[in-house]
C-alpha positions as a Markdown table, in Angstrom:
| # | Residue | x | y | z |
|---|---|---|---|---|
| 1 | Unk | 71.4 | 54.3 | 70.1 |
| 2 | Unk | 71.4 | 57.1 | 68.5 |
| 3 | Unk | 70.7 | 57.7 | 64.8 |
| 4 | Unk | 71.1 | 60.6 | 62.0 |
| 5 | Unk | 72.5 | 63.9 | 62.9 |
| 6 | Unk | 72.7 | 63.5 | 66.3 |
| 7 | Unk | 75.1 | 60.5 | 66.2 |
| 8 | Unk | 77.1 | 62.1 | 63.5 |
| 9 | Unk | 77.4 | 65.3 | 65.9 |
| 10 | Unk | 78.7 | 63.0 | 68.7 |
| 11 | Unk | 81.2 | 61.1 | 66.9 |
| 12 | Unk | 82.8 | 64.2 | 66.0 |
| 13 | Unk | 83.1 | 65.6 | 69.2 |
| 14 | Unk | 84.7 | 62.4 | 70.7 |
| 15 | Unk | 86.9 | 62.1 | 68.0 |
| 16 | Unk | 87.7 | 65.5 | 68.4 |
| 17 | Unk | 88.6 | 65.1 | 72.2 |
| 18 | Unk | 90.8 | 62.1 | 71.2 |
| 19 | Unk | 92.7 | 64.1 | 69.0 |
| 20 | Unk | 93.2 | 66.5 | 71.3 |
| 21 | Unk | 94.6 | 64.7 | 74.3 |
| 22 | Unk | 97.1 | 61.7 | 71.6 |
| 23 | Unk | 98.6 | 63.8 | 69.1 |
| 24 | Unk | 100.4 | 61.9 | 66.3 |
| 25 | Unk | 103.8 | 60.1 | 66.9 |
| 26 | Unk | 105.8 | 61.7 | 64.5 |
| 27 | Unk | 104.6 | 65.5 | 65.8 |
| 28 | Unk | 106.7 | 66.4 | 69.0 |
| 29 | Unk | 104.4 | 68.4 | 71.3 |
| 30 | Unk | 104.9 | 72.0 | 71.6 |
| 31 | Unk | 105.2 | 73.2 | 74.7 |
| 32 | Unk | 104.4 | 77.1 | 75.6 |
| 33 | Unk | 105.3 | 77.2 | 79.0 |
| 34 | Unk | 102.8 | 77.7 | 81.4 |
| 35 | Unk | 99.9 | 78.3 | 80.2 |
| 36 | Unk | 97.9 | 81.4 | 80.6 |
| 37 | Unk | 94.9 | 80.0 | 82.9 |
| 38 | Unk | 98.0 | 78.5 | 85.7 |
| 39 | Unk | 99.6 | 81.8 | 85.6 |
| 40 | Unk | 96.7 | 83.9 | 86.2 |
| 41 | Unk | 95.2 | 81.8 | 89.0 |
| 42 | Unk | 98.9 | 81.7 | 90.7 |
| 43 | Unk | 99.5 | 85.5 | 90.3 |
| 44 | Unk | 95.9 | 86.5 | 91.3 |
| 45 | Unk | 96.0 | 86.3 | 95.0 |
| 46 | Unk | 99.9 | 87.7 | 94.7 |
| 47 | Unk | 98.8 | 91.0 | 92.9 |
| 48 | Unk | 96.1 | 91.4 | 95.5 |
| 49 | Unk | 98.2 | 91.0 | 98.3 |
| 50 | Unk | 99.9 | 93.0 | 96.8 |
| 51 | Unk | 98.3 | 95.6 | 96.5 |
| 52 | Unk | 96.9 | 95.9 | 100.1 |
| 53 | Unk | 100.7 | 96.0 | 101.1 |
| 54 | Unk | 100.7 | 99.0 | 98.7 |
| 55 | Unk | 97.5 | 100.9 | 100.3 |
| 56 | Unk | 98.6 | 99.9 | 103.3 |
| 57 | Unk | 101.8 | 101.6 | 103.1 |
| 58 | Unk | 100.4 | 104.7 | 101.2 |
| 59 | Unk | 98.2 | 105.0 | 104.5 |
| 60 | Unk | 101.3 | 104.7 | 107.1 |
| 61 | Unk | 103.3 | 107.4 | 104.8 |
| 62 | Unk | 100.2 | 109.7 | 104.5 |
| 63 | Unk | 99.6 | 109.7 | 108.4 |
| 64 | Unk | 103.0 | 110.5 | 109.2 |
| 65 | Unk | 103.2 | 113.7 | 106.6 |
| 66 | Unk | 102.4 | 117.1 | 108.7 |
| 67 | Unk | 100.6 | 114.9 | 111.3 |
| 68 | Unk | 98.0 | 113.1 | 109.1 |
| 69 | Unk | 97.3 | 116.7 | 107.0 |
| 70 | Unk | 96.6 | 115.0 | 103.8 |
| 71 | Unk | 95.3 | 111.7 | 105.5 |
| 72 | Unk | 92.1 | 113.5 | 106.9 |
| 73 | Unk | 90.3 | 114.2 | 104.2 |
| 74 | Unk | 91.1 | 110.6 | 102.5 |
| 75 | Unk | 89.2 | 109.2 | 106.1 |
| 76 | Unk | 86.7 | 111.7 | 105.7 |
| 77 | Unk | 85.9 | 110.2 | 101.9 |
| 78 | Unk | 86.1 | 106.6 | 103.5 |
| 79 | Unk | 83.7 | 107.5 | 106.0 |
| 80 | Unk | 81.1 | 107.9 | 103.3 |
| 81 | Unk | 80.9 | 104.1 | 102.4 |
| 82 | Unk | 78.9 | 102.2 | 105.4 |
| 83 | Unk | 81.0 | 99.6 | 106.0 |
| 84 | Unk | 84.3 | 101.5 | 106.2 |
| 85 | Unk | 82.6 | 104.0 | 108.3 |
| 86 | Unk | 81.8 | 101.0 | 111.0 |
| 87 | Unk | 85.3 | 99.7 | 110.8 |
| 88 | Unk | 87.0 | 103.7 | 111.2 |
| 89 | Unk | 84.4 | 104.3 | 114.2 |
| 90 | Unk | 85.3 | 100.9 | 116.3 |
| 91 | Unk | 88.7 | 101.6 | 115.8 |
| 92 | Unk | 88.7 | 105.3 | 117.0 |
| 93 | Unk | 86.7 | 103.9 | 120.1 |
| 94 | Unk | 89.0 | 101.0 | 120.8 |
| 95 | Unk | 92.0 | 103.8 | 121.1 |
| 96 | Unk | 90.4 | 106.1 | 123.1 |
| 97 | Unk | 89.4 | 102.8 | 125.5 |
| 98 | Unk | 93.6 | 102.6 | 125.6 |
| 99 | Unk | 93.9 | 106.0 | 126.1 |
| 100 | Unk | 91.3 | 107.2 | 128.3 |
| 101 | Unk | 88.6 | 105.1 | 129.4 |
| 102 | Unk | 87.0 | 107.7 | 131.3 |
| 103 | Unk | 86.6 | 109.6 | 128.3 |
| 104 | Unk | 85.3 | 106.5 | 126.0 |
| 105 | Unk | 83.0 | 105.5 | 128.6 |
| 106 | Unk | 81.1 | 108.9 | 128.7 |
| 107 | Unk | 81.4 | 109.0 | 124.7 |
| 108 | Unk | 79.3 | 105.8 | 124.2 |
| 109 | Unk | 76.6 | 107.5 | 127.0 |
| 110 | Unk | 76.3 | 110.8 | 124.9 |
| 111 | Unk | 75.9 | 108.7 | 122.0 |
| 112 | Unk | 73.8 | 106.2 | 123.4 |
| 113 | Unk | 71.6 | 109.3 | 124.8 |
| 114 | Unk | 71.4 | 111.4 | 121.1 |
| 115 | Unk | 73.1 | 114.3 | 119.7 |
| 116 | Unk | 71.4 | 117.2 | 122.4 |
| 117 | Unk | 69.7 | 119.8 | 120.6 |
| 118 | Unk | 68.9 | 122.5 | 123.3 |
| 119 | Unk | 71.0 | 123.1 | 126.9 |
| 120 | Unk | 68.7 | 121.3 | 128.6 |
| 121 | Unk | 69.3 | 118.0 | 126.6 |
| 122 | Unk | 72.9 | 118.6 | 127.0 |
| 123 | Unk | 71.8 | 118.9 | 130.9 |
| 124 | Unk | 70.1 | 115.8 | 130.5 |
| 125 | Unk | 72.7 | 114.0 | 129.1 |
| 126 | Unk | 75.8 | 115.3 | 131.4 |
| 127 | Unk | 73.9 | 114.4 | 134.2 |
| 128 | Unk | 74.1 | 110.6 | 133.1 |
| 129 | Unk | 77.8 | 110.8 | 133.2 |
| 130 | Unk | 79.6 | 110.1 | 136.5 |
| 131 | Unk | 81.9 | 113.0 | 138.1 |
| 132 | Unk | 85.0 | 111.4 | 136.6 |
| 133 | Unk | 83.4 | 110.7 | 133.1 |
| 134 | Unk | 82.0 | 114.5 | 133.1 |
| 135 | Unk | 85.4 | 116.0 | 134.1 |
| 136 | Unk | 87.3 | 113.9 | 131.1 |
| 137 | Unk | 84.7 | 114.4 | 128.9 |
| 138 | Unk | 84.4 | 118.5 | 129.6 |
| 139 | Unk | 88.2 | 118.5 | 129.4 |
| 140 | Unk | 88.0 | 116.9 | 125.7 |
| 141 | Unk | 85.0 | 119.4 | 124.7 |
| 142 | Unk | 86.6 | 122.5 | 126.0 |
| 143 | Unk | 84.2 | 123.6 | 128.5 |
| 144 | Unk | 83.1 | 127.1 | 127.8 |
| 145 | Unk | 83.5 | 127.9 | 131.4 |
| 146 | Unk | 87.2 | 127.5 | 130.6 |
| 147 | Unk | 87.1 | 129.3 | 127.5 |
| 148 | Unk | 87.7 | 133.5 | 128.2 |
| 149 | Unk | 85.6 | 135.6 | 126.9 |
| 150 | Unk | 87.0 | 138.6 | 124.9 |
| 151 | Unk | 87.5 | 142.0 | 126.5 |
| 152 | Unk | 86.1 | 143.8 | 123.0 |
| 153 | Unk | 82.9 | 142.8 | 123.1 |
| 154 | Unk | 79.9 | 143.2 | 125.7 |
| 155 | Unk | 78.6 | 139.9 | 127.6 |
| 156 | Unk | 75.2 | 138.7 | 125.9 |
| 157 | Unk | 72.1 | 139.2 | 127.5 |
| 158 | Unk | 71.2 | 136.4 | 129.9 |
| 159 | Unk | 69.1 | 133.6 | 128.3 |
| 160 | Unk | 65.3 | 133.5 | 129.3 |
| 161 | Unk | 65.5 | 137.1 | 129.9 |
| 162 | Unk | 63.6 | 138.3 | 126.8 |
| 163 | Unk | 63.8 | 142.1 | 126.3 |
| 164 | Unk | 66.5 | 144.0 | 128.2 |
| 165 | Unk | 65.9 | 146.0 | 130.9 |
| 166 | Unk | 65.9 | 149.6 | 129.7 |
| 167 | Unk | 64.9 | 148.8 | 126.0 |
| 168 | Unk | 61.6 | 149.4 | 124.1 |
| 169 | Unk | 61.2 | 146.6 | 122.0 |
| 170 | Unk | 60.5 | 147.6 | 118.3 |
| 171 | Unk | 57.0 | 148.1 | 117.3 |
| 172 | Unk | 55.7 | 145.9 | 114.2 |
| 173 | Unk | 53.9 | 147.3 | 111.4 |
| 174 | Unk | 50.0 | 146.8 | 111.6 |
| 175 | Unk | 48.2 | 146.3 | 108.4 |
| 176 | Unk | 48.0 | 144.4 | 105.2 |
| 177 | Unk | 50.9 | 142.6 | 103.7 |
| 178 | Unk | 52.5 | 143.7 | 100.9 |
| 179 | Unk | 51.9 | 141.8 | 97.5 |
| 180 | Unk | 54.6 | 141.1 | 95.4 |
């Protein structure tokens, strides 16, 4: 049993609670309607909803304006977040699967092989592809082959060549460096 303050403290809150839930006969009960708490936990998952019907929507419009124009760069700024970035990449691989699985299949080989850094990586790497994945996947990147050159400008000089034939290379400056 408790004794002193602390039995005077609990006493008061129990009577307190009584009060609370039996007010006094003669007092009707006022009632607000519902109360803030029941609204807020029923509206909650409606505004929510809501609002992904909303982005949702804003997405559809924006891809269908000028061909996705002012969609690309909104992806672009998703991309930037990890876990979007996942979700945007599986779904561009699941539609190229649909649309050409030649293509899709020699996509996930590059990848899986690295980003080629010199022609003989990209050698490497095209040589893993079969004859139908390297034709849809050449036809996607625009084989240079395909590409013309322009009639304005003279071919480059072969590569592994080193000086051409004809040319003195320029001489380099024997002697201190200069101190700034």
């Amino acid at each position: 049993m408790l004794t002193g303050l602390g039995a005077i403290c609990k006493e008061d809150v129990q009577m307190r609670q009584f009060r609370a839930s039996h007010p006094p006969v003669g007092e009707p009960r006022r009632s607000h309607g519902i109360r803030c708490r029941a609204v807020s936990a029923f509206l909650i998952p409606i505004i929510v909803l809501g609002s992904l019907l909303f982005l949702m929507a804003l997405l559809a419009v924006l891809g269908r304006v000028r061909g996705g124009r002012y969609l690309r760069p909104l992806v672009m700024w998703m991309t930037k977040v990890p876990l979007l970035r996942k979700g945007i990449k599986k779904a561009s691989m699941h539609q190229l699967e649909r649309e050409n699985p030649e293509l899709a299949r020699a996509v996930k080989k590059i990848e899986a092989f690295g980003t080629p850094k010199t022609p003989e990586q990209a050698q490497r790497a095209l040589a893993l592809l079969s004859p139908s994945e390297r034709r849809a996947y050449l036809a996607a990147a625009g084989d240079p082959a395909d590409i013309p050159d322009p009639h304005n400008r003279p071919h480059p000089p072969p590569i592994g060549t080193g000086v051409q034939p004809g040319v003195t290379p320029t001489p380099r400056p024997v002697g201190r460096k200069k101190r700034r």
